[in-house]
N, C-alpha and C positions, 0 to 999 in steps of 0.2 A: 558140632557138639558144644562148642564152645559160644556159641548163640543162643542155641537152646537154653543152655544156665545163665544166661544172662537175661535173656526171656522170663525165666523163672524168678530168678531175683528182683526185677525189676516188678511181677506182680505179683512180688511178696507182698501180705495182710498180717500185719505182725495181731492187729488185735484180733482177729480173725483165728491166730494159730494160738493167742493166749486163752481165746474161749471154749476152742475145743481140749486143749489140755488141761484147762478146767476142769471140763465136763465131764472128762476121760476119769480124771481122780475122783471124781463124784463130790465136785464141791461149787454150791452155790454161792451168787455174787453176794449176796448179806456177809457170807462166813467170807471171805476171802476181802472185802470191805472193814469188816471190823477189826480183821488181823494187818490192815494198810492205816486202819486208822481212817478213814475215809467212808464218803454214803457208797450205797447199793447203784445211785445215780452217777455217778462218777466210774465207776466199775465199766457200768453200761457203758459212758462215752466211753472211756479208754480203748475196749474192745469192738468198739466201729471205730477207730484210728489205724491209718495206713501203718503208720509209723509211730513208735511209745520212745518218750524222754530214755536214754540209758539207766542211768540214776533209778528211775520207777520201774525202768525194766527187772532191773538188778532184785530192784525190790521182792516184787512181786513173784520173781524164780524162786527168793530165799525161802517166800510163803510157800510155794509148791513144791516147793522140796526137787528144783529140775535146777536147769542151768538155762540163763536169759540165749547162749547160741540156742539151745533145745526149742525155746521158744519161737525167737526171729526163725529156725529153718525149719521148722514143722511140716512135714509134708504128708498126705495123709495117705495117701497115693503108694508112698516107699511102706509105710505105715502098714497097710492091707500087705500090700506084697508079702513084708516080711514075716506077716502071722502069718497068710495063707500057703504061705512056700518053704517053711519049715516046720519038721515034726517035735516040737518041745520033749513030748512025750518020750521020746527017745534018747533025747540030749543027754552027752555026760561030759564029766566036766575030766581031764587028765589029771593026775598029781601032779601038783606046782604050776598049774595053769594060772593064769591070772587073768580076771573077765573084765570086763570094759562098761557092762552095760549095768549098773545098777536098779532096780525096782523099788522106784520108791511108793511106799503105800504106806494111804492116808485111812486110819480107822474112823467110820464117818461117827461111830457114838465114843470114841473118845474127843471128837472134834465138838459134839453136843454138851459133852460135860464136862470140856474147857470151857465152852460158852454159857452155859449155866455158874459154873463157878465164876466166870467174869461179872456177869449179871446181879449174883449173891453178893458178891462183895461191893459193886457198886451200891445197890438196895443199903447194905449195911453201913456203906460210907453217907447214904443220907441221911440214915436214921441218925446215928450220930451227931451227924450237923445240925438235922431239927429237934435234938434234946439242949443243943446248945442255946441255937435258938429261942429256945422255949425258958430254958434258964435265966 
């Protein structure tokens, strides 16, 4: 057993598990770039990287609203199992239970009209400078 996991760690694809957890919240490398501060080109490299810096790992969890372990052990495998082998529909939860698993969800037209506000305000930080300009 304990080969097996070491098997498995060793052909971890960290950017590999950051692109499907992407893709999973429905968020393209543009929007996930612009919220690093970084291109859409850079995104791409990172996720063909075996291994991501900690620090940018960190980062990048905080964008996606997960945790960088969530990331590095992403398995897709345990992933299916888990949706297909339990009935949600049924789940209840007991009084004073306390759950472990949080859902985090990304509304993708509030994520559009974050970035249009970012956009608008940039637009109007230039106008500005070219009335200065102009002056």
């Amino acid at each position: 057993m304990d080969a097996e996991i070491e098997e498995r760690t060793s052909r971890r694809h960290v950017g590999r598990n950051l692109q499907k957890i992407r893709v999973y919240l429905g968020m393209k490398q543009e929007a996930l770039a612009t919220d690093l501060g970084v291109s859409q080109q850079e995104i791409s490299k990172i996720e063909k990287q075996d291994e991501i810096d900690e620090g940018l790992l960190g980062r990048i969890a905080t964008v996606l609203g997960v945790s960088a372990e969530m990331i590095k052990d992403f398995d897709v495998e345990k992933t299916f199992f888990n949706i297909s082998h339990h009935n949600y529909r049924d789940a209840n939860i007991a009084e004073g239970a306390t759950t472990y698993a949080i859902v985090q969800q990304i509304n993708p037209l509030e994520k559009i009209v974050e970035l249009y506000e970012r956009l608008l305000k940039s637009e109007q930080e230039k106008i500005e400078l070219l009335k200065k300009y102009i002056k």
